[in-house]
Phi, psi and omega in degrees: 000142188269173172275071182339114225280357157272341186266006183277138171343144156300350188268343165236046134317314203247003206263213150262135210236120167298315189267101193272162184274133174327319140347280199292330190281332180295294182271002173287323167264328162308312188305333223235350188055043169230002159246183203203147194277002174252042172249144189263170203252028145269156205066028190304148154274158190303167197221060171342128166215096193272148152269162195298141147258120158311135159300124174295215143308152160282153209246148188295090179341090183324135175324114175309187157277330169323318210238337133277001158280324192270014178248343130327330265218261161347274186336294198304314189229000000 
């Protein structure tokens, strides 16, 4: 049984869309300098639209030097 397009999640709203809406293909070549306002806005050229990769975990900060003599320190005596 399908789902109704109303009963669908709010997230995914928000998710990454391959295909931009003419708006976005516009401001996406203002971004790009490559459009101008006496150009029409049909027949627009394709637009690369990647998603971002979100960062993962952080990787653990290496040890200062301070805080390795004192845990050297510890170890000996």
């Amino acid at each position: 049984m399908s789902l109704h397009k109303t009963l669908k999640s709010k997230n995914s709203l928000a998710r990454h869309r391959n295909v931009l809406s003419r708006a976005e293909r516009v401001e996406k070549l203002k971004e790009l300098d490559k459009w101008s306002d006496d150009l029409s806005p049909f027949g627009l050229q394709k637009v690369a639209h990647r998603k971002v990769a979100v960062g993962g975990k952080e990787k653990k900060q290496a040890k200062t030097a301070e805080e390795a003599a004192a845990s050297e320190a510890k170890k000996e005596g």
